[in-house]
N, C-alpha and C positions, 0 to 999 in steps of 0.2 A: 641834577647833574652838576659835579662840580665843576669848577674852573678851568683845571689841572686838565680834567677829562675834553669839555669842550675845545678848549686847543689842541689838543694828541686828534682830535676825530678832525677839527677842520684841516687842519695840515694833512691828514689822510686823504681828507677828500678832495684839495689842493692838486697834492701831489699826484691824484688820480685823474683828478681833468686837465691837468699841463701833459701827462701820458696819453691822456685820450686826443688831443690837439696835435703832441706827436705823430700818432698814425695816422691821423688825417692828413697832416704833411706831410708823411714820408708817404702817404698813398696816391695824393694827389700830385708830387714834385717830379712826375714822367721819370721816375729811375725803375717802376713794373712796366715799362710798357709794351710788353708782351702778353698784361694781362687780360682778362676780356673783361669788357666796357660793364656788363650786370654786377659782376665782383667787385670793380670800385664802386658803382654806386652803391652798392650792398654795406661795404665796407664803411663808407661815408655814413651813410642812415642808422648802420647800429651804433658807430663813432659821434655820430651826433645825441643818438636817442639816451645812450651813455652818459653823456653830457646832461643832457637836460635832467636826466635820475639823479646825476650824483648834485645838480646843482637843486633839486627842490631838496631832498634831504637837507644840501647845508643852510637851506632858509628855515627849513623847520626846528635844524637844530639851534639857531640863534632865535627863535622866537619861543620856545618853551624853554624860559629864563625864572 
């Protein structure tokens, strides 16, 4: 993988977990809160589980160098 490529993907994947930190801010900052309580947690668990996905890919991407 060249150089060129591995920055174009980390910055992708940057930009995907600063997104995914968003919704869990915007879910958690009481401006749903009409919602019901199973759907943020719901909401939080896949915003986290997202997180953690996109953050092993980017270690696996800097370690097959």
């Amino acid at each position: 993988m060249t150089l060129k490529t591995k920055y174009i993907a980390t910055t992708i994947l940057v930009a995907l977990i600063l997104f995914a930190a968003y919704l869990l801010y915007s879910i958690t900052s009481g401006a749903n809160q009409d919602q019901n309580p199973e759907e943020v947690l719901l909401a939080i668990g896949v915003t986290l589980l997202f997180e953690f996905i996109a953050g092993v890919f980017l270690m696996k991407l800097h370690d097959n160098d």
